[in-house]
SEKOLPA-195208 format. One record per residue (C-alpha): z, x negated, y negated. Coordinates in pm, whole numbers, padded with zeros to 5 digits, always signed. Layout:
BEGIN
ZXY ...
//
This chain:
BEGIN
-04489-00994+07679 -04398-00802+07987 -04508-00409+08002 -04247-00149+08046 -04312+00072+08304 -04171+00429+08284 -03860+00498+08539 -03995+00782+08779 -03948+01134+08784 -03641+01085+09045 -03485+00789+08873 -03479+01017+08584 -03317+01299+08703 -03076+01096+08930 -02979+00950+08534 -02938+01302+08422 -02742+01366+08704 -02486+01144+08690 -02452+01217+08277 -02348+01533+08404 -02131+01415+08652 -01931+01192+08380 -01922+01490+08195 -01715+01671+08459 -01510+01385+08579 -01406+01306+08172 -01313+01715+08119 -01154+01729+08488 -00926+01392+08428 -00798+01476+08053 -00728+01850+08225 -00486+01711+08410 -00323+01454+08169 -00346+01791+07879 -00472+01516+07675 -00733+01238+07623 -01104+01314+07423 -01353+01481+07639 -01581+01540+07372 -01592+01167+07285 -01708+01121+07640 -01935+01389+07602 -02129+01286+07324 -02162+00923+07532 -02266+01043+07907 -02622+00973+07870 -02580+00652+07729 -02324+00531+08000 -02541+00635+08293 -02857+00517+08163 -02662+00147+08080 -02460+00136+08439 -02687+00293+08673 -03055+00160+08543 -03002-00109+08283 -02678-00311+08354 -02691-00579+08610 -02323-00645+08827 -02179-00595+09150 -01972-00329+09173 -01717-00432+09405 -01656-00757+09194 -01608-00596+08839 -01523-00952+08706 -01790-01143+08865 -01877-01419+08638 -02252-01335+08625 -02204-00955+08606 -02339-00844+08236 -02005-00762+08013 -01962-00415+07913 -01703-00333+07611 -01608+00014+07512 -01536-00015+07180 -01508+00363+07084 -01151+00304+07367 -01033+00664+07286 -01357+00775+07534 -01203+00591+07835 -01206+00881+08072 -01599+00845+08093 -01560+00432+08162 -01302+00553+08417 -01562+00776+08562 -01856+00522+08512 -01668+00323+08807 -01582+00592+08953 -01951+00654+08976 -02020+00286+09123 -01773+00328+09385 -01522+00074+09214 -01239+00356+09098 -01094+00625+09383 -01220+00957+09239 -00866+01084+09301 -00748+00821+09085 -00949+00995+08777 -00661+01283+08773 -00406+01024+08737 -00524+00953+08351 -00288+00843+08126 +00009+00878+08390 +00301+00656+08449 +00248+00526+08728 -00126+00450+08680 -00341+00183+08524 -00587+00444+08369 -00433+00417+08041 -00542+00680+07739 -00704+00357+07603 -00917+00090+07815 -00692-00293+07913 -00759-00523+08147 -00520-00420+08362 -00829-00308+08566 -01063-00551+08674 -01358-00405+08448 -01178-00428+08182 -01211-00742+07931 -01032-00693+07639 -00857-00409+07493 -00970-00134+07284 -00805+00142+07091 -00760+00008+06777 -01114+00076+06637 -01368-00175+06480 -01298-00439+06704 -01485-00448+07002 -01806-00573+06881 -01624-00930+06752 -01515-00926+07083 -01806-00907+07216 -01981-01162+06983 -01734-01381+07124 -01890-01298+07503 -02223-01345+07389 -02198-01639+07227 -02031-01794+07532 -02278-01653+07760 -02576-01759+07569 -02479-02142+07448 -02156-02252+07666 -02279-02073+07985 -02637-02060+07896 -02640-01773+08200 -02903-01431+08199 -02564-01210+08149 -02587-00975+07891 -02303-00790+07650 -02346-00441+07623 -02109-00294+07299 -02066+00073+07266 -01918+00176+06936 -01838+00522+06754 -01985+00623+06466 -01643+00687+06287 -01514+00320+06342 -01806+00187+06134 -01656+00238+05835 -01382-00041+05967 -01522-00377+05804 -01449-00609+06086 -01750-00416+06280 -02016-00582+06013 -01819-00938+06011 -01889-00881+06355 -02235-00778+06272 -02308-01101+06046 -02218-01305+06309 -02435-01212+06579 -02734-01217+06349 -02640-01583+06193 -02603-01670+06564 -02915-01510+06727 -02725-01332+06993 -03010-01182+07147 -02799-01088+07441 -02622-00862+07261 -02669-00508+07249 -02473-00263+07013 -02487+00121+07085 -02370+00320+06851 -02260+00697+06936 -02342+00840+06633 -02192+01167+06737 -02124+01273+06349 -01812+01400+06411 -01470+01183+06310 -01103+01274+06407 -01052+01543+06083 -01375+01593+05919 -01740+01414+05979 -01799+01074+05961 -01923+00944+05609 -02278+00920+05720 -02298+01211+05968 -02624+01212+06142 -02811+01026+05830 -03024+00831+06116 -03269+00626+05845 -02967+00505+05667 -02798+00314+06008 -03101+00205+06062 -03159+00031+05725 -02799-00103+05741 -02813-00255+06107 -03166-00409+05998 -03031-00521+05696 -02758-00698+05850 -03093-00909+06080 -03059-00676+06403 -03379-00562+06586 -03314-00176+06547 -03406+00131+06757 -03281+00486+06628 -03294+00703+06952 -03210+01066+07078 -02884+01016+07251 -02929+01207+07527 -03243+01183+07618 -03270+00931+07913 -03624+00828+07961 -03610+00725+07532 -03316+00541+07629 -03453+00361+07957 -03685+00226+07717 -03500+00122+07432 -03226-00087+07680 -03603-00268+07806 -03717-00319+07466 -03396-00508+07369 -03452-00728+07673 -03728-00852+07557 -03655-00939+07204 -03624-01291+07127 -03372-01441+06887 -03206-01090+06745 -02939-00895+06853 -03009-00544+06904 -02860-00201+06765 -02939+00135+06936 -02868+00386+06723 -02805+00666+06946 -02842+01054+06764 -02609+01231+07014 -02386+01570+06968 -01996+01541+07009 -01926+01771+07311 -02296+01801+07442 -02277+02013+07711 -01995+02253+07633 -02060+02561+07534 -01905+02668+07184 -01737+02299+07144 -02110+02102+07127 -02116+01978+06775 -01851+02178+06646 -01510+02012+06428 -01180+01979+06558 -01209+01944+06920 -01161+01545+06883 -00849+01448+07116 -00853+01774+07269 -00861+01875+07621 -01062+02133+07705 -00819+02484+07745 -00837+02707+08077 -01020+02956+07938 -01335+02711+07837 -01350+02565+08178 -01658+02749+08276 -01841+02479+08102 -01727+02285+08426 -01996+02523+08632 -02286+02512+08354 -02254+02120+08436 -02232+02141+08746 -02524+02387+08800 -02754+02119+08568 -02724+01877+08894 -02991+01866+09055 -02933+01589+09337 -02578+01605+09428 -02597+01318+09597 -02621+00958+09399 -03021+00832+09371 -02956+00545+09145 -02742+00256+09148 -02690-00089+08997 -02850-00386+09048 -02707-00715+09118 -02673-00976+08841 -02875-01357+08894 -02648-01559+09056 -02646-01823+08784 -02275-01860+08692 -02015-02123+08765 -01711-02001+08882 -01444-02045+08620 -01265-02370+08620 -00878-02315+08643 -00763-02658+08680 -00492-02783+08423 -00602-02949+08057 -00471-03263+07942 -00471-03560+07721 -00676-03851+07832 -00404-04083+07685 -00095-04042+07517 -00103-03948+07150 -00153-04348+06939 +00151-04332+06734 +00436-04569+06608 +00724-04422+06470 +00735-04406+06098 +00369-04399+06073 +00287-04129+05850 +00043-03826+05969 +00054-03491+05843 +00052-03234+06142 -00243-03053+06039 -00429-03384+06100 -00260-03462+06417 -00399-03107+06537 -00758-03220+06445 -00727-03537+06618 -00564-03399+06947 -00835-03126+06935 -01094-03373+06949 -00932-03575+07237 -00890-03261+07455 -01227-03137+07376 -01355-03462+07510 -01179-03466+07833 -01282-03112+07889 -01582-02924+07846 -01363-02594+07867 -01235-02655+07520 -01411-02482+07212 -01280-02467+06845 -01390-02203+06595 -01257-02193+06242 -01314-02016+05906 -01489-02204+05651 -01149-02419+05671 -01227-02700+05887 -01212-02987+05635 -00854-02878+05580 -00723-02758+05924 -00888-03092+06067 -01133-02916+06333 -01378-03073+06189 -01265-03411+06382 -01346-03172+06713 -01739-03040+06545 -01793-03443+06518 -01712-03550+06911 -01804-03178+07041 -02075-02984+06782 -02189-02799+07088 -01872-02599+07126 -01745-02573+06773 -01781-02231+06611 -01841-02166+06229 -01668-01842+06188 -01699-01836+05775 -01504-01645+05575 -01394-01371+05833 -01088-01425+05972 -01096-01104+06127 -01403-01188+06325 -01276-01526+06393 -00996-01406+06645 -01221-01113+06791 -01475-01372+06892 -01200-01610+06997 -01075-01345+07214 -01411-01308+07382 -01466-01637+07421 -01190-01643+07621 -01222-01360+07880 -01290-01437+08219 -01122-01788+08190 -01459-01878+08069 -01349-02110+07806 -00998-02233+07654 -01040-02121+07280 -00831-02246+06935 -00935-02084+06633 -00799-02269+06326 -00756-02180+05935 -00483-02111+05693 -00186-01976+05851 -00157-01699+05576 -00515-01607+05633 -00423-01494+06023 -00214-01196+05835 -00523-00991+05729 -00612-01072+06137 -00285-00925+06271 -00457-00635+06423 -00678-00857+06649 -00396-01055+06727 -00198-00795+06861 -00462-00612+07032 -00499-00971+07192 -00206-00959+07343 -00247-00612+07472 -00594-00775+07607 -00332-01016+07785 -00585-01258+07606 -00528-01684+07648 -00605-01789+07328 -00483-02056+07109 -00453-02002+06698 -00362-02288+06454 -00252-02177+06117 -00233-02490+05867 -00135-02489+05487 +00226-02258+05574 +00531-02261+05343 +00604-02377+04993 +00556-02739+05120 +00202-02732+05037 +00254-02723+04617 +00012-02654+04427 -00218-02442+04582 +00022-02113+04517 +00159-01856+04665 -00174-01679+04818 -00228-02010+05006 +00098-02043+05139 +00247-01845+05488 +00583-01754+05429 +00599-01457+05721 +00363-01604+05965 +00611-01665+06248 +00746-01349+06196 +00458-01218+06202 +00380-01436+06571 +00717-01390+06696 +00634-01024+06715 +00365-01066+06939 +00510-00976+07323 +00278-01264+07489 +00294-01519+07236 +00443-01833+07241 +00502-02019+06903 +00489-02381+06875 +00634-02528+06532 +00541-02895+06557 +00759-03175+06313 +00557-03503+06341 +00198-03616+06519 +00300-03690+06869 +00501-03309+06887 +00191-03174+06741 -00074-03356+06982 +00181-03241+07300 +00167-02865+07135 -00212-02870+07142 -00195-02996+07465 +00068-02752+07624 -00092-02474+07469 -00424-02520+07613 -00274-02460+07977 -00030-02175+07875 -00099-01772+07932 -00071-01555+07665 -00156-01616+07249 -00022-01959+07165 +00044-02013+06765 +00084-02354+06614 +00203-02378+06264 +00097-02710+06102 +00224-02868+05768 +00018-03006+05475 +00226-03273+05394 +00246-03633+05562 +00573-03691+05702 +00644-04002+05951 +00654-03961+06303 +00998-03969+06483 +00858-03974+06841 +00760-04273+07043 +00395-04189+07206 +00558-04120+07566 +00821-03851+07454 +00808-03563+07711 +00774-03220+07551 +00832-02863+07690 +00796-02541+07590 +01123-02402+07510 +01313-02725+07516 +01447-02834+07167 +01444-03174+07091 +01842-03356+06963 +01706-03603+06693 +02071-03665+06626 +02417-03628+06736 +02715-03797+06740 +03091-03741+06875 +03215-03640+06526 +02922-03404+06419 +03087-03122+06177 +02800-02890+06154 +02466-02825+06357 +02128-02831+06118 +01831-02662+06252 +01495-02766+06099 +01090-02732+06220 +00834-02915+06030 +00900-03030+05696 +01229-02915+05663 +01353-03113+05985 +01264-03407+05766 +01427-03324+05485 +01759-03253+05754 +01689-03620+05852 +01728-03746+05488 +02035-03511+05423 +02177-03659+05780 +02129-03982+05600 +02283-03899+05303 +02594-03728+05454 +02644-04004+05658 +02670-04269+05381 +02953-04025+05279 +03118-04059+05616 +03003-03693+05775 +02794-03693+06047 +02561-03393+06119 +02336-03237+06470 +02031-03244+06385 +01756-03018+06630 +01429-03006+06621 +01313-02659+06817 +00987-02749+06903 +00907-02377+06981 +01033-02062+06775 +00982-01914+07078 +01096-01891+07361 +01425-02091+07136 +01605-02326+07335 +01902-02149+07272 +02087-02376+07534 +02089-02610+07346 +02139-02465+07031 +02460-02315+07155 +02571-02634+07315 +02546-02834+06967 +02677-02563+06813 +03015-02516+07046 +03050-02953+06977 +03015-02858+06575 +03317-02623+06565 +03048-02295+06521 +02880-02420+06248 +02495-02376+06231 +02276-02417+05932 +01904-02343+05967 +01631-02466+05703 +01293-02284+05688 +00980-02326+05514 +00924-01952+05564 +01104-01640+05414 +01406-01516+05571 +01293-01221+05719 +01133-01314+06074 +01186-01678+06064 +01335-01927+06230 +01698-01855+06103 +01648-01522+06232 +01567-01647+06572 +01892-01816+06599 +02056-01583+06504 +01916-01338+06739 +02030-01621+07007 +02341-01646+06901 +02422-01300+06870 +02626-01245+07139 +02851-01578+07100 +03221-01560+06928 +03288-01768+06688 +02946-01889+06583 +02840-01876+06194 +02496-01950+06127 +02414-01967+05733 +02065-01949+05633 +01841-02173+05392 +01525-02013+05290 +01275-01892+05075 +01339-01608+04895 +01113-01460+04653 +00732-01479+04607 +00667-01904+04523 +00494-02015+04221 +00258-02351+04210 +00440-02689+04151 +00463-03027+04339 +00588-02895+04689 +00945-03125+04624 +00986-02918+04313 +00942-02639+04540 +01147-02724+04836 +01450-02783+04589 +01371-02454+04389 +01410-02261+04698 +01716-02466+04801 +01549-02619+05152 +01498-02946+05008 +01752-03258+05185 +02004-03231+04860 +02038-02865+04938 +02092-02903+05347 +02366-03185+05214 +02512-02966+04986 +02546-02669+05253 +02721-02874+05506 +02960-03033+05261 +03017-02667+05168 +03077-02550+05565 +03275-02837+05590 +03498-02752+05280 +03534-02439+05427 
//
């Protein structure tokens, strides 16, 4: 094992230095925004200089430089001191810094990656370290590179759960490029954290949870010059420093004191500015990073695809959910970019078929959905990989936060939610999403794919894995036949006309299991002489509402849309959102209402009234009307 040699006298005080410096640029830049948390940055300066100016390895003119080692600020509220951080390295104007939280600027109160050292978003507290699982991982067994993560967390957002799913992980994994910092600066927003400055018990929780563990004086640079070393050397653990610190170190009459937490500091404290700056020894910068190894592939850009077309005949019968396995397989073996991760849920969701051809770049997330998309997110950043993340679609609601924070992140990743609607029987209503698309239709950068047989569901996967932003797929339990031949073209927001005639009296709108039960009703309806439009959306969104209001012009108005969903959110509500603005356009509305009970899913499709008698029964209805 290698011996650590203590930094030098200079080193040291150039570290101390810049602390100080961070210090002042945090209070000077939330001065001039009248808000932001100075005393969050406070409580962090030594621990920011000591990681970007002595233990961090990038190149500071290239802050997303595929070898550079990642750096996530989990605690986001304490951006001003990342701001000034790169500031620091020359990256940020130091100008910029009293542009904080303004209009016109991409220093945001919170950190996104709307600057180039930014990878994911923070803000939203407890999930930076998933994210940075997700980095790690990628690093260590996808780009099996010398980058390290670096994770620094507050001591408040500890209490959030998804930090020790996040925590789990990393030790089941054996990230030991991973680092975790946590601020334990004792103070929360309104009153101290739980554990305050209880040291021994962080310690016995972070080792509990199979992390190499130093407890360390915050602010006290040469301890933590050698802590960041000691981590380097550990083999097969992540590591925790648990970093005693005081919120507001520094200030006189704020250091360690509650209520100053999102506060700037008020004209008549800013002589703390000069007790800073007389602490400086060496003006003038002494230390600076060091480059990374040069051991990193550029990320590969170039588009995804299938390496055939999807082996289908029509009528064969293929529930989508399988489909999804089977295309994820295909496109992870024509490209190494793709990785799958799922929750304990593969042998349902059908990733498994992708573990079998590709074990190297599947993901066991367990029982943590939470975790699941915060790693899937870090995966992701730097185009490093193309990531889907698979299990129950109603299981992505207790995830929601992640997911949205994703798209704030302007993350590309891909989530498959299997098992949605009433369709599935049985099971119950815990099993069964009934507001996931309003849940994904919601999210600004997401695009929502609602496959209805195996060919529409391979071309989703396949589409998705070359589109920006979240992509959602909703997959069905049941086996229905497939409609499509093998070489049907799909797009995203381009509905599909399954059928139509000159003498349609009513438009019918279905996605997944309900557009075959509008099939069957089209079948029935037209034994009784009526013929119906039939549309298949494809995508919730964007909605092809082109279409939709073409068909709907040729059926005198009339639109009827059948959901495996609630109402609220759903698919009728996107049509209706479409059609808003159109005269003389009626859209009526079949779908669940009411929390489900188990029962065979056709006892449950007609109980709800989505079932093919009940689509019949509604047109003949319109068209007695």
């Amino acid at each position: 094992m290698a011996s650590y040699h203590k930094p030098d006298e200079k080193t040291l005080q150039g570290l101390r230095d810049i602390a100080n410096k961070l210090r002042i640029h945090s209070i000077k830049a939330t001065c001039a925004s009248n808000s932001g948390h100075p005393t969050s940055c406070c409580s962090a300066a030594e621990l920011m200089s000591v990681l970007f100016f002595h233990t961090m390895r990038y190149k500071a003119d290239d802050p997303r430089n595929q070898c550079n080692d990642r750096f996530v600020l989990s605690k986001g509220h304490a951006a001003p001191i990342l701001y000034a951080a790169w500031a620091e390295a020359g990256f940020v104007k130091e100008s910029d810094l009293l542009n904080l939280r303004k209009l016109d600027c991409d220093l945001e109160g919170h950190p996104t990656p709307k600057l180039a050292f930014v990878d994911v978003a923070t803000g939203s507290l407890g999930q930076g370290l998933g994210a940075s699982c997700g980095m790690a991982y990628t690093g260590k067994y996808f780009d099996k590179a010398s980058y390290r993560v670096y994770c620094m967390l507050g001591d408040g957002e500890c209490s959030e759960g998804s930090v020790w799913e996040a925590m789990a992980f990393a030790s089941y994994y054996k990230l030991d490029n991973l680092v975790a910092i946590l601020d334990v600066n004792r103070l929360g927003q309104s009153e101290p954290a739980p554990l305050q400055h209880d040291m021994e018990t962080y310690r016995k929780r972070c080792e509990a949870f199979g992390w190499n563990t130093y407890v360390v004086d915050g602010h006290d640079v040469e301890e933590l010059c050698k802590a960041f070393w000691q981590a380097q050397q550990v083999k097969d653990k992540p590591t925790c420093i648990v970093a005693k610190t005081l919120k507001g170190k520094g200030l006189k009459n704020i250091e360690d004191i509650e209520n100053w937490h999102g506060k700037p500091i008020p004209k008549d404290k800013l002589d703390v500015l000069k007790d800073l700056e007389s602490q400086i020894q060496v003006p003038n910068k002494t230390v600076c990073p060091e480059l990374p190894n040069d051991d990193v592939a550029p990320a590969d850009l170039s588009p995804i695809s299938l390496p055939s077309p999807p082996a289908y005949k029509k009528g064969d019968k293929m529930a989508t959910r399988q489909a999804y396995g089977i295309a994820l397989a295909r496109l992870g073996q024509g490209s190494r970019k793709v990785v799958a991760l799922d929750g304990d849920t593969k042998n349902s969701t059908f990733s498994e078929l992708f573990k079998k051809v590709c074990p190297d770049r599947y993901i066991e997330c367990f029982i943590a959905e939470q975790n699941m998309v915060g790693v899937a997110i870090g995966c992701a950043t730097r185009d490093r990989t193309v990531a889907f993340a698979s299990t129950f679609a109603a299981f992505f609601s207790r995830a929601y936060d992640q997911i949205r924070m994703g798209a704030i992140s302007q993350s590309n990743v891909n989530l498959v939610g299997s098992h949605c609607g009433v369709s599935i029987g049985e099971d119950g209503p815990s099993q069964m999403a009934l507001e996931d698309l309003a849940m994904f239709r919601a999210i600004p950068t997401c695009t929502v794919f609602y496959p209805s047989d195996a060919v529409s569901t391979e071309r989703a996967v396949e589409l998705s894995a070359n589109t920006k932003g979240i992509c959602f797929i909703r997959t069905s339990r049941p086996a229905n036949a497939v409609i499509y031949s093998p070489d049907e073209k799909f797009e995203i927001g381009v509905a599909k006309v399954v059928r139509q005639s000159d003498s349609d009296v009513v438009t019918v709108i279905g996605a997944g299991v309900t557009l075959h039960e509008a099939l069957a009703a089209y079948d029935t309806l037209k034994s009784e002489g009526k013929n119906i439009c039939v549309i298949d959306p494809f995508t919730i969104k964007p909605l092809d509402a082109a279409t939709i209001l073409s068909c709907a012009r040729a059926t005198g108005g009339h639109i009827i849309t059948v959901e495996d969903h609630y109402k609220e959110g759903g698919l009728g509500e996107a049509v209706l959102s479409a059609m808003g603005g159109e005269p003389g356009i009626v859209v009526t509305r079949l779908a669940v209402t009411g929390v489900p009970h188990s029962g065979k899913p056709q006892e449950l499709l007609d109980m709800f009234g989505i079932s093919a008698k009940h689509i019949a029964n509604a047109v003949r209805q319109t068209f007695a009307n």
